[in-house]
N, C-alpha and C positions, 0 to 999 in steps of 0.2 A: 238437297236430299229430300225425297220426296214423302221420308218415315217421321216428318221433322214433330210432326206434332205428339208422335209416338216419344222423343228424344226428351220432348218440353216436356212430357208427363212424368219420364225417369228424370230429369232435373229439377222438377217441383217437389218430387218425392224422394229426393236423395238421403234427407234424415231418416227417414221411415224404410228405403230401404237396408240403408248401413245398418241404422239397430235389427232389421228381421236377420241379416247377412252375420253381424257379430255373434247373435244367438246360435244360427246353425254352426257357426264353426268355434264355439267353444262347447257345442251339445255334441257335437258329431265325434264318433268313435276313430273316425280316419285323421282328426286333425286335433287329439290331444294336445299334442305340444305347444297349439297356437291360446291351450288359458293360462300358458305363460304371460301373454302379453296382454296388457290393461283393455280392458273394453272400452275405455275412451280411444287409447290410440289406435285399436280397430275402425271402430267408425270415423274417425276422422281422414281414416284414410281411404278408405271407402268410399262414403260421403263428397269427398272433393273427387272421385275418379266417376262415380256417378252426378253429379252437381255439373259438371263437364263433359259430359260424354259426345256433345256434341263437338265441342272442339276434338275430344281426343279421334271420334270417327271421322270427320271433315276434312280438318286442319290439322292436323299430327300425323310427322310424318316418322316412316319406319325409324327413321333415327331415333326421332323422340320417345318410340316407343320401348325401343331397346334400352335406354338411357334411361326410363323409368322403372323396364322391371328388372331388370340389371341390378339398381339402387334398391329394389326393395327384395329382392332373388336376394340380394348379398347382407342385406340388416338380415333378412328370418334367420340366412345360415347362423353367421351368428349369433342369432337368437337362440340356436340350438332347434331349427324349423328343420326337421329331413322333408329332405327333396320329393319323394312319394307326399308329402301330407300337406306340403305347400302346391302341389299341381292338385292335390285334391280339394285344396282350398280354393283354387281357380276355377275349377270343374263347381264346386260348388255354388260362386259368385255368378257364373255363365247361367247355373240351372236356376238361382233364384231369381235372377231377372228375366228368365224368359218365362217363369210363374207372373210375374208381376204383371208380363206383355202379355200374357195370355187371359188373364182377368181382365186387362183394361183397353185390349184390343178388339175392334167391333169394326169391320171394311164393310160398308154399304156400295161401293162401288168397285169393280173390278181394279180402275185405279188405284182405291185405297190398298186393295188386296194386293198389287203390285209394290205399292211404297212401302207395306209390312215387310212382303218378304225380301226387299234388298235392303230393310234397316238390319232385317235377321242374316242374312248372307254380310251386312258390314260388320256387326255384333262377332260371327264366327271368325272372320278375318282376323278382327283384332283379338278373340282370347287366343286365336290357334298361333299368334305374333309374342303374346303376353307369355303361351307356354314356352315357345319355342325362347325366345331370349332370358326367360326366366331357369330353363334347364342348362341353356350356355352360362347362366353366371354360376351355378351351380356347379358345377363341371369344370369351369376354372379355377373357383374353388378349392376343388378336391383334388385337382393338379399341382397347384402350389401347397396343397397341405401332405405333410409326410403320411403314407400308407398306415406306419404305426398309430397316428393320430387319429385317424379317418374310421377305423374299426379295430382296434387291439385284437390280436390272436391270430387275425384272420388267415395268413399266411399259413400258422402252424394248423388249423381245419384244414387247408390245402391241401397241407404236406400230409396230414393224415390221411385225408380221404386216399392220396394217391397212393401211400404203403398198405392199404386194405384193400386196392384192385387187386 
């Protein structure tokens, strides 16, 4: 991959940027739910998916990829993470690291400028894979969970809206 040096910079800085990355999504209004969970276990998980990114863009394949946001799509639920605030936790992790690329990226050659934008075309690949299998686990989810569990009342708002038509 020709962004590699771009990759070594996000894996030298994977501490620094887990901790900016825990900040925004226990600050952010879209993702309350997530100061449920300890700011260590945030960055750690972070940290290791950054600290690795070159494996996970290279060498990981869609399996792999399913298979990890699958596992971590199905702890948030549990956590009590709704599904809106976990993809905007996603969307959030995409936009801090392309902050990051954008400060510490500088193409002197048309080449470099080449090798940036298909680390950024591999970067979208994989969050648009992280969403998409993170909303199937989520969805499976709320298939095996009873209706009444999933939102109490809901049905009987239904039912009401329909006898006010």
């Amino acid at each position: 991959m020709g962004g590699s040096r771009l990759v070594h910079l996000i894996e030298g800085h994977s501490e620094e940027l887990a901790i900016g990355l825990t900040a925004k999504l226990k600050q952010s209004e879209r993702t309350t739910n997530f100061r449920k969970i300890s700011a260590e276990e945030l960055q750690k998980t972070t940290s290791a998916l950054y600290h690795n990114l070159g494996e996970w863009l290279l060498n990981k394949t869609e399996q792999d990829i399913e298979k990890h946001f699958v596992s971590i799509a199905e702890r948030r639920a549990a956590e009590g993470i709704g599904l809106q605030q976990f993809v905007w936790a996603l969307i959030i992790s995409r936009n801090h690291l392309y902050r990051f690329l954008l400060g510490h990226a500088f193409a002197d050659s048309i080449f470099e400028l080449y090798n940036e934008l298909e680390l950024q075309q591999l970067l979208n690949q994989f969050f648009e894979r992280a969403t998409y299998y993170s909303v199937a686990a989520y969805e499976e989810a709320r298939e095996r969970t009873p209706v009444s569990m999933v939102r109490p009342g809901r049905e009987n708002r239904s039912e009401n809206r329909r006898a006010t038509v």
